[in-house]
C-alpha positions in Angstrom: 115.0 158.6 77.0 117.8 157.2 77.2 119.8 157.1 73.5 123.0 156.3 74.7 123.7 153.9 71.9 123.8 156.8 69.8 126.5 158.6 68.9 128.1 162.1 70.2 126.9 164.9 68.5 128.4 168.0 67.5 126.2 170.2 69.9 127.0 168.0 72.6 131.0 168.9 72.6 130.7 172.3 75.1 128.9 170.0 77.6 131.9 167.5 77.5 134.4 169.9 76.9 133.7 173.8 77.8 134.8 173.1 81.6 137.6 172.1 80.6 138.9 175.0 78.5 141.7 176.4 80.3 143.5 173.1 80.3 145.6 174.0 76.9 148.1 172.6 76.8 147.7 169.2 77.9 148.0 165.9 77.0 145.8 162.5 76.1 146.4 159.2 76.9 145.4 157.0 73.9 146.1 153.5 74.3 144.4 152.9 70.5 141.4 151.3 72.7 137.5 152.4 71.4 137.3 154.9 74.6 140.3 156.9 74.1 140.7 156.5 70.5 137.2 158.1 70.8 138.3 160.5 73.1 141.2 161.7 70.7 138.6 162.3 67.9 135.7 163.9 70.0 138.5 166.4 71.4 139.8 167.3 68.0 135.9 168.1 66.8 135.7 170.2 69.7 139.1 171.9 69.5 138.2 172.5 65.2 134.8 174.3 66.2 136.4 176.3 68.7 139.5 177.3 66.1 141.9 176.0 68.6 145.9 175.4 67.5 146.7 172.1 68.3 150.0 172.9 69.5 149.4 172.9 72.6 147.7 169.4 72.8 149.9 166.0 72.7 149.0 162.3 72.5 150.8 159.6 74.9 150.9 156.3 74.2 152.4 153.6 76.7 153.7 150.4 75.5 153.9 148.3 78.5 156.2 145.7 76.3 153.7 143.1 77.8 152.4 142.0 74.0 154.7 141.3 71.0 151.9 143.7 69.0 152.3 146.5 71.3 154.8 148.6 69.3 153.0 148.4 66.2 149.6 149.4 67.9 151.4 152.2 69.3 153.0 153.1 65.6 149.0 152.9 64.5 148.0 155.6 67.1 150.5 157.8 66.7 149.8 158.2 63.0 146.0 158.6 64.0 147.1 161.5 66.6 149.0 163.1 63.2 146.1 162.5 60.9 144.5 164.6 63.4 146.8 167.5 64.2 148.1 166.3 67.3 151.8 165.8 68.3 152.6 162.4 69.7 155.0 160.3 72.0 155.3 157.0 72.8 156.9 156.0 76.4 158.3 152.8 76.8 158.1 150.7 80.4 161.7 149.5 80.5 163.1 147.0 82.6 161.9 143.5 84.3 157.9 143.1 84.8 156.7 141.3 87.9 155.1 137.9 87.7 151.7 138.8 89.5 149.7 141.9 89.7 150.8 143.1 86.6 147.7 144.9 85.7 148.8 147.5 89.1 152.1 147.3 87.9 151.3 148.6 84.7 148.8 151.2 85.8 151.5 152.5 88.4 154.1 152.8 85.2 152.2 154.1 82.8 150.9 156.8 85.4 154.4 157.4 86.1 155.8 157.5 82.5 153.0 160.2 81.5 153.4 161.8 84.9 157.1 162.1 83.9 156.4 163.5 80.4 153.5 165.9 81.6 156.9 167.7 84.0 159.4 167.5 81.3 157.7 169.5 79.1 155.3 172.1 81.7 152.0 170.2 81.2 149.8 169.9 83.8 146.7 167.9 82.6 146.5 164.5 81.7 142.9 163.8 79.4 141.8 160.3 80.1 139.1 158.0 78.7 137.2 157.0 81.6 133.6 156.3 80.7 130.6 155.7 83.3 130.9 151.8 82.6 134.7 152.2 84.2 133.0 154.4 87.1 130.0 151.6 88.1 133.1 148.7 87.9 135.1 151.0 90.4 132.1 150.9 92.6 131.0 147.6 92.4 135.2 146.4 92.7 135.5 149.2 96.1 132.4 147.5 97.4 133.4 144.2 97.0 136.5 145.2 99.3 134.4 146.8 102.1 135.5 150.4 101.1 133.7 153.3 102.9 132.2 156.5 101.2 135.7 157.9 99.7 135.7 154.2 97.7 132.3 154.3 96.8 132.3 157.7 95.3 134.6 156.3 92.7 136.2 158.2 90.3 136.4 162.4 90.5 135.9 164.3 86.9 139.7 165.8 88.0 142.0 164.7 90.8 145.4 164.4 91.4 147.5 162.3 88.9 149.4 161.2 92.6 148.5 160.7 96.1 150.5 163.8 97.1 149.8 166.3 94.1 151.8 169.7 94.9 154.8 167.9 95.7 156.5 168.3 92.7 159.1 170.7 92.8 157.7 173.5 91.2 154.4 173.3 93.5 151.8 173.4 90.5 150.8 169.7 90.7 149.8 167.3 88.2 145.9 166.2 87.6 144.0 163.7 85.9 141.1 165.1 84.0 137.9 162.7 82.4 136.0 164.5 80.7 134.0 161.2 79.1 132.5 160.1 82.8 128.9 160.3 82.3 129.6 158.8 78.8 128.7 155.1 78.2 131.1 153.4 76.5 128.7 152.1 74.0 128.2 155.9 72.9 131.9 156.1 72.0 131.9 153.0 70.4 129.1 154.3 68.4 130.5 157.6 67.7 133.2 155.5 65.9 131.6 153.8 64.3 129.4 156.1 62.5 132.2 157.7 61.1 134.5 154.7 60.0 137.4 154.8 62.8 138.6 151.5 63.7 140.4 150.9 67.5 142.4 148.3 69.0 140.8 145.4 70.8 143.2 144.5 73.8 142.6 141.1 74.7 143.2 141.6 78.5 140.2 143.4 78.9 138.4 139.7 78.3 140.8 137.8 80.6 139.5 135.8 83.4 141.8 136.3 85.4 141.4 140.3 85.8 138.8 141.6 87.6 137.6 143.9 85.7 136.9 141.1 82.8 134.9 138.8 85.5 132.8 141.9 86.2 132.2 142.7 82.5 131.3 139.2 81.5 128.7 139.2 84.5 126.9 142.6 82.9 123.9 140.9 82.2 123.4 139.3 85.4 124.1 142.8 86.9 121.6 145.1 84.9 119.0 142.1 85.7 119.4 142.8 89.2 119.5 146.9 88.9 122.9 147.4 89.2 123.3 149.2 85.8 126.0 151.6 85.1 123.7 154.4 84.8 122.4 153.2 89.0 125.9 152.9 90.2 127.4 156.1 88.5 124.5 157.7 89.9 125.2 156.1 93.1 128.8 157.0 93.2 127.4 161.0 92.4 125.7 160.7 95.5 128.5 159.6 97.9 130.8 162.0 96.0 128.3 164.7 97.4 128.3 163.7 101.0 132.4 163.3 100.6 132.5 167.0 99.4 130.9 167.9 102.5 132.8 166.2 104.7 136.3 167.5 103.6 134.7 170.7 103.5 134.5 170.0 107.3 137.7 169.0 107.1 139.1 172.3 105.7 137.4 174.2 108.3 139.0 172.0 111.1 142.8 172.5 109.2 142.5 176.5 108.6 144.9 178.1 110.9 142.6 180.7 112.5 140.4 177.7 113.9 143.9 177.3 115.8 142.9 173.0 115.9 145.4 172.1 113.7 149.2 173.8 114.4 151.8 173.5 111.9 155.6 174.3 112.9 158.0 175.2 110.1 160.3 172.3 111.0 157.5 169.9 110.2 155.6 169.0 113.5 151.8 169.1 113.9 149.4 169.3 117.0 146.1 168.7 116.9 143.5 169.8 119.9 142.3 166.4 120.4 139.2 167.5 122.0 138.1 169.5 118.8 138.7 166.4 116.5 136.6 164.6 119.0 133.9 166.9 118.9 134.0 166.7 115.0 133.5 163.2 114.5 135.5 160.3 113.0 134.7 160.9 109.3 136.2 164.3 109.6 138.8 163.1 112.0 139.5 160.6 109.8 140.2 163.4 106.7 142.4 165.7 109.2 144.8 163.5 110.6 144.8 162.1 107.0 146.2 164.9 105.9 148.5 165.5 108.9 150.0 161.9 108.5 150.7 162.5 105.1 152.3 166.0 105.5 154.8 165.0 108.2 155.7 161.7 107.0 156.3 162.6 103.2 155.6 159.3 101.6 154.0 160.2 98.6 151.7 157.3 99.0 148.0 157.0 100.3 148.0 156.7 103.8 146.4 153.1 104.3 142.6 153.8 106.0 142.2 150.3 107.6 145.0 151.4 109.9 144.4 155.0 110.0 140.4 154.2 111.3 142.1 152.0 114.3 144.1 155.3 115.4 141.4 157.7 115.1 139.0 155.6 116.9 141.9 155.4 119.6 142.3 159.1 119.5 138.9 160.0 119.3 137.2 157.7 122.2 136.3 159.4 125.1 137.0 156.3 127.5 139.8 155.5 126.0 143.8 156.1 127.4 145.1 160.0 127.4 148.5 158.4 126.2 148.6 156.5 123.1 151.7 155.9 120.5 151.4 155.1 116.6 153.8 154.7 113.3 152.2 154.5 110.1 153.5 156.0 106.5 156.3 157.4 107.6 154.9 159.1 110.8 154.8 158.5 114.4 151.7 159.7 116.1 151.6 160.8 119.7 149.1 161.2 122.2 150.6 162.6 125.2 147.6 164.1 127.2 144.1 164.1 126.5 144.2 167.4 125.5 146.8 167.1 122.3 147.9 165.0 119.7 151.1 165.4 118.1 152.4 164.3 114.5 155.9 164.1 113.3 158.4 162.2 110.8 158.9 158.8 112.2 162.1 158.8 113.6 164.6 155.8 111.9 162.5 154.4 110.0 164.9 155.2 107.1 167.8 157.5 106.9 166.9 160.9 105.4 167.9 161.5 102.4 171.1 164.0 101.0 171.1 165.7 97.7 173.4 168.3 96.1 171.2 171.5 94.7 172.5 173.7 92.5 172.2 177.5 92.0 168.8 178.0 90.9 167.5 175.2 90.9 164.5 173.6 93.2 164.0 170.3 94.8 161.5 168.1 96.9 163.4 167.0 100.0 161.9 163.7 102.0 158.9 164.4 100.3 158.0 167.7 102.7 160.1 170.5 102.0 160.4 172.2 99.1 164.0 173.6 99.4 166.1 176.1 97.0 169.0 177.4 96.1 168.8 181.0 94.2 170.3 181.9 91.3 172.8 184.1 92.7 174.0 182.0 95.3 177.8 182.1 95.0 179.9 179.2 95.0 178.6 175.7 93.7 176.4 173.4 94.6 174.8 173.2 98.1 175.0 169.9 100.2 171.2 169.7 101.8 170.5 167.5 104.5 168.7 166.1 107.6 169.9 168.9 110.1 170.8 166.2 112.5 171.7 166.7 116.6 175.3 168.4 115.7 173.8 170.9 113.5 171.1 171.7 115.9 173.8 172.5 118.6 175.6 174.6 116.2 172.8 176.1 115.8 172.1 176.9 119.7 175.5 177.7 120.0 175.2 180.4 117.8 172.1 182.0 119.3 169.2 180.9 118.0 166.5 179.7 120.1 164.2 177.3 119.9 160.7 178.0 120.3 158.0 176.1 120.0 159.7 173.4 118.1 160.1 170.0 119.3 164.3 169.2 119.4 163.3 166.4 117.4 161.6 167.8 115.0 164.2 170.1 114.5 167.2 167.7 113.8 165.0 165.7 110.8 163.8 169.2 109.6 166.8 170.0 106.2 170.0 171.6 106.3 171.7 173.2 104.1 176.0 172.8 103.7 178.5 174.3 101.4 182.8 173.1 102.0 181.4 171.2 105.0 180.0 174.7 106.5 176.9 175.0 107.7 175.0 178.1 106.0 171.7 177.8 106.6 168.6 175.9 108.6 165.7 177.9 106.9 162.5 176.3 108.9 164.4 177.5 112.1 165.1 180.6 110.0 168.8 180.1 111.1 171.2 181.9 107.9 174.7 182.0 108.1 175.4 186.2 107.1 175.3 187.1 104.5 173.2 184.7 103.3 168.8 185.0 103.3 166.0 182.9 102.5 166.1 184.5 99.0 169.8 182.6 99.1 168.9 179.1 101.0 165.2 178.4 101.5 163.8 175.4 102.7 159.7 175.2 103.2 157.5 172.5 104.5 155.0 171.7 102.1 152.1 171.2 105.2 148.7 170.5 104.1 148.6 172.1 101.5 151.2 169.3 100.1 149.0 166.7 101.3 146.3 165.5 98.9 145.1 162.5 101.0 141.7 162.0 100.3 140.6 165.7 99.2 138.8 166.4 95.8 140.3 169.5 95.1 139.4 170.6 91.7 141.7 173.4 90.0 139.3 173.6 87.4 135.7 173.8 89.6 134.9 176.9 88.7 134.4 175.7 85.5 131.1 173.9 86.2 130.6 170.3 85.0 129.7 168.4 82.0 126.1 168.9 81.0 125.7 165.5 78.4 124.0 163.4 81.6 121.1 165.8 81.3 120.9 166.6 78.0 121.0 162.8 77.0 119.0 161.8 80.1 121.5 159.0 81.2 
């Protein structure tokens, strides 16, 4: 049966929760809405039977500076988050708003304010209120865009808070964690009801002129037809499945001893096109995914409308040995019908310089993670695009080449101190008496890349058991 107009009770916590127990300490994002103001209380119940500090936990609050009530309602759910035991911080979206898609605009700030916070202070975790209404309107809003399984499968319990998660400078990444995604909203609303909480209606969520609105205030006319939430979570399940399996494929294709996928230290990949032909263009698709966003570094999802006309290029037996491709960042070569080669694009931009230093670590053109070490004498170290004079200084001083495309080479970083070159770590070039413990620069590879993989740091964990034990 299903009760989910009841609300959550105190021996359903551990199945929302107990996966999630190494998380401490995180942080929630409460917006003062029913779902997360829900999710705030439900936490702290959980937290109370489990004689957890609250110390490590902390509530974020965004005002977007979009209403004139905003501050206040952001004042109201801080003092809720105290009431409760929890610290609290609101983060303000500063400067100009733009005049249309402001909906993605503030999604993309707020993710980046909290994203900000979560590094600042060591978190890693961000707890949001996603229910399994907001998964069946990311289906039915994918599939009005013609998306393919990775769209359909909606929303993952925990993914990465960015497209490319490890490339923060320490390398632990950042991940979004819902805990509340087999939970009808109505159940939360419930929950808060029953014991007296009151939340903050934003009147956005009625607007016309979202999508999301249009697709709530056609609910009826949905669940006539079959298209409940419970259907299209269940749906989404499902594809989420069949995606597992494929970038399991995928890993198989990109672990080094398959020798499919080669990754040189200076940033360049080859991939035996014959081999991603023979695995098919779903998995194709996931592996030069990744590849495209490892060499090119954009931080951004690589966009699949364009990425699916490449791979069918590179994937069609008929079809030219030669080819030649630029997207995000990267330029894509098909020389023979035997390879296909993936490197930074170059001049699309100019590569970028920063001054690092002593013990201190930075993300450089979003692929290398490069360092300075604490006992690194002298100042700060210039770091920089190794360029074609630094790559003959190199040669000129004895070191070889091997492997590694010239090209490759030049946009791969350098690092400079009083104009001097001292170092070229990813052609393991140091200037004596200097050592990668010294200067270190390391390409972040595929591992750096998130693209479309549902990595889950937290899997082990199992998964939330309230579906079953409510039936829903």
């Amino acid at each position: 049966m299903d009760d989910s107009h009841d609300p959550i009770r105190p021996d359903e916590l551990d199945g929302l929760f107990a996966r999630f127990a190494a998380l401490a300490p995180c942080a929630l994002a409460v917006s003062g809405g029913s779902d997360s103001t829900a999710l705030m209380v439900v936490f702290a119940d959980w937290l109370r039977l489990r004689g957890e500090d609250f110390g490590g936990y902390s509530v974020l609050t965004v005002d977007h500076g979009l209403r004139a009530e905003a501050a206040a309602e952001a004042r109201a759910v801080a003092a809720a988050a105290h009431g409760l035991g929890y610290r609290h911080t609101t983060l303000v979206w500063q400067g100009p708003k733009p005049a249309t898609g402001i909906q993605a605009a503030a999604r993309a700030a707020r993710y980046r304010l909290m994203g900000d916070h979560l590094r600042a202070h060591g978190l890693r975790f961000l707890l949001t209120a996603h229910t399994r209404d907001d998964q069946a309107e990311t289906v039915l809003m994918r599939l009005a865009r013609g998306s393919g399984i990775d769209g359909l499968a909606a929303m993952s319990p925990v993914s990465p808070l960015s497209a490319r998660h490890t490339a923060d400078a320490g390398g632990g990444g950042l991940w979004i964690v819902r805990p509340l995604l087999d939970v009808p909203k109505s159940c939360l609303r419930a929950t808060l009801e029953a014991r007296g909480v009151a939340w903050i209606e934003d009147p956005g969520n009625a607007a016309p002129e979202f999508e999301r609105a249009r697709l709530r205030a056609a609910r009826a006319s949905l669940d006539a037809l079959g298209l409940t939430p419970a259907m299209l979570a269940l749906s989404a399940a499902r594809l989420a499945g069949a995606r597992r399996a494929l970038e399991a494929s995928a890993d198989r294709l990109c672990d080094p001893r398959e020798d499919v996928v080669r990754v040189d230290h200076c940033g360049f990949v080859a991939i035996d096109r014959a081999r991603l032909r023979q695995a098919g263009e779903e998995v194709a698709l996931r592996v030069l995914d990744r590849v495209i966003a490892a060499a090119g570094g954009a931080g951004e999802p690589v966009p699949l409308g364009k990425l699916e006309a490449i791979v069918a290029a590179v994937c069609d037996p008929v079809a030219a040995a030669s080819g030649r491709w630029t997207l995000a960042r990267a330029l894509i070569t098909a020389r023979s019908a035997a390879e296909v080669e993936v490197e930074r694009e170059p001049g699309r931009e100019p590569l970028p310089e920063l001054t690092l230093e002593p013990g201190r670590t930075a993300l450089w053109d979003g692929r290398f993670r490069v360092t300075v070490g604490a006992r690194f004498a002298g100042g700060g170290v210039r770091v920089r695009a190794l360029g074609e004079a630094g790559l003959r200084e190199v040669r000129r001083r004895g070191r070889v080449l091997e492997g590694t495309a010239a090209r490759a080479a030049a946009a791969a970083p350098s690092m400079w101190h009083n104009g001097r070159l001292m170092a070229a770590p990813p052609l393991r070039f140091w200037t004596p008496p200097h050592t990668g413990d010294d200067l270190g620069a390391v390409f972040l590879g595929l591992e750096g890349a998130a693209g479309r993989s549902e990595s889950d740091p937290l899997r082990q964990h199992g998964s939330s058991n309230l579906r079953q034990r409510r039936g829903v």
